[in-house]
N, C-alpha and C positions, 0 to 999 in steps of 0.2 A: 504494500500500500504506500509507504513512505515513495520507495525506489518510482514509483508512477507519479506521483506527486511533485517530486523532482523532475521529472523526466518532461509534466507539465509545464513548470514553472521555465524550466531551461528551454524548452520551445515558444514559451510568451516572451520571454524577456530578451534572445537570441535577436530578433529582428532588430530592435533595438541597440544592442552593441554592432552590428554588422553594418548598418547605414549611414553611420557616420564617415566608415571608412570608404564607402564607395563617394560620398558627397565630396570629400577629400580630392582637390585638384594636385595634380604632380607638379612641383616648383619647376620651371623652366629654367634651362642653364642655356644661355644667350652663347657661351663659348663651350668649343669642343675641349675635352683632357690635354691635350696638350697644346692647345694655343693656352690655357690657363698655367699650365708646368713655363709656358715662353715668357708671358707676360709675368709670373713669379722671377724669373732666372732674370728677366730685365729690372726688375724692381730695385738694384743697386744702383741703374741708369737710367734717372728719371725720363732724359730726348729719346731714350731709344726706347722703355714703357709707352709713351704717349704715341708714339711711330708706328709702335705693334698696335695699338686701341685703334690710331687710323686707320690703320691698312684694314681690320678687322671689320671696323665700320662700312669701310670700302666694300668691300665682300657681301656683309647686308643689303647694304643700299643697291650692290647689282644683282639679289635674289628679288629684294620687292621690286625694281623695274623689272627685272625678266617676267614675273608674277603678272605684272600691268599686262604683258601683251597676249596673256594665256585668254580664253573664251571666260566668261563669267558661267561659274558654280559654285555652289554650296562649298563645296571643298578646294575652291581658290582663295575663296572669300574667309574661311577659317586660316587657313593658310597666309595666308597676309597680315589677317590679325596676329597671329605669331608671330609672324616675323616682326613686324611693328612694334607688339611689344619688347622683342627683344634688342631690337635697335635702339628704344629710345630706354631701356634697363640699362645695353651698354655705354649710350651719351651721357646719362647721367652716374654712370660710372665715369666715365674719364673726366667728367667734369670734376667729382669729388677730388680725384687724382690731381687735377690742375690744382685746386684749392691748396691743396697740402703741399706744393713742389714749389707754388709760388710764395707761400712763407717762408721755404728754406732759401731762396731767390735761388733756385737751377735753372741753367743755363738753357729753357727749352727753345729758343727761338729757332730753329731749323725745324724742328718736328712742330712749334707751332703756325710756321707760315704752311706748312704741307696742310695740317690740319684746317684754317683759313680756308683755304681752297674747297679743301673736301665737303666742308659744311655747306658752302653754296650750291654745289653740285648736290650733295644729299636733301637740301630744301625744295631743290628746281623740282627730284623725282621723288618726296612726299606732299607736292602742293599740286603738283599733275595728276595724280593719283585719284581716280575718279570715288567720290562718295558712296558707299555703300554700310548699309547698318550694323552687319556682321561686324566692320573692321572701322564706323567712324571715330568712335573713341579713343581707340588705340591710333588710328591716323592725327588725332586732335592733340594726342599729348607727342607723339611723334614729333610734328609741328613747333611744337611748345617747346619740348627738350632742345631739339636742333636748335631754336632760336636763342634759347638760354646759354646752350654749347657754343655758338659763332660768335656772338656777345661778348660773352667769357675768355674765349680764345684772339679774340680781338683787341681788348682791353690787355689783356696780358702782355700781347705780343708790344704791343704800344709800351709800357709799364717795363717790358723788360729790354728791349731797345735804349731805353731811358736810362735807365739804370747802370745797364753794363758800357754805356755811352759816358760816365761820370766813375764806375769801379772798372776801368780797362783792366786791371789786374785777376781780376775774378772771371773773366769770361772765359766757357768751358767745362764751369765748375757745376758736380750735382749737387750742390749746394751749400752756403756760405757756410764758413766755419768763423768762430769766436777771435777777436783779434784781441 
């Protein structure tokens, strides 16, 4: 009698522990294994970290344009969203990255004039990017991030132009050390 009673209870209460786990989305990783192991192993070289984050972006930005010229379906249209998201997780990752490298004042201006560039290009093919609902959110903060990105990297490049124009001594350097 007990043993069935159990055996109830564990079949009413079961659905309930199982549904959360399905409701559960799988965290997207915007980078593959080992562009994550490259961009660790550059993390001692700020220009050369921000060079790899470009180029990376790069590579995004030529998935969602390829994506553009595909026929519209359900499963483009999810598919964009992903990726979308995952461009604008990795812009606001490098932007983080900017933040921090520009208080140590490293020398990034070669990987930030590359970067300059790319961000226009990456805005031309998320503002052409024709509207659809699946994926306008994710195109909306895409947008946002990019702009926030070019801005950022804009400002810098100007800010550390400036800078190493006044410390000729320091230029090159991943960043200042105590004098």
């Amino acid at each position: 009698m007990r043993s069935r009673f159990l055996i109830l209870v564990s079949l009413l209460v079961a659905p309930f522990l199982v549904t959360p786990l399905f409701a559960q989305k799988e965290k997207r990783e915007p980078l593959t294994e080992a562009q994550i192991e490259e961009i660790r192993e550059a993390g001692i070289n700020p220009d050369q970290r921000v060079a790899l984050y470009t180029k990376y972006l790069n590579e995004h930005a030529d998935v969602i344009k390829g994506l553009t010229t595909r026929a519209k379906s359900p499963l483009r249209s999810h598919r964009l969203d992903d990726e979308l998201q995952d461009f604008t997780a990795l812009m606001d990752e490098l932007g983080d990255n900017l933040d921090v490298y520009s208080d140590r004042h490293a020398d990034l201006r070669k990987s930030l004039k590359a970067l300059t560039e790319s961000t226009e290009r990456w805005q031309g093919i998320i503002r052409t990017l024709v509207g659809d609902p699946v994926f306008d959110l994710a195109r909306k903060e895409a947008i946002e991030s990019g702009e926030d990105l070019a801005s950022q990297a804009k400002r810098l490049l100007a800010e550390q132009t400036e800078y190493f124009n006044l410390h000729k001594d320091e230029k090159g350097q991943d960043r200042a050390e105590p004098k």
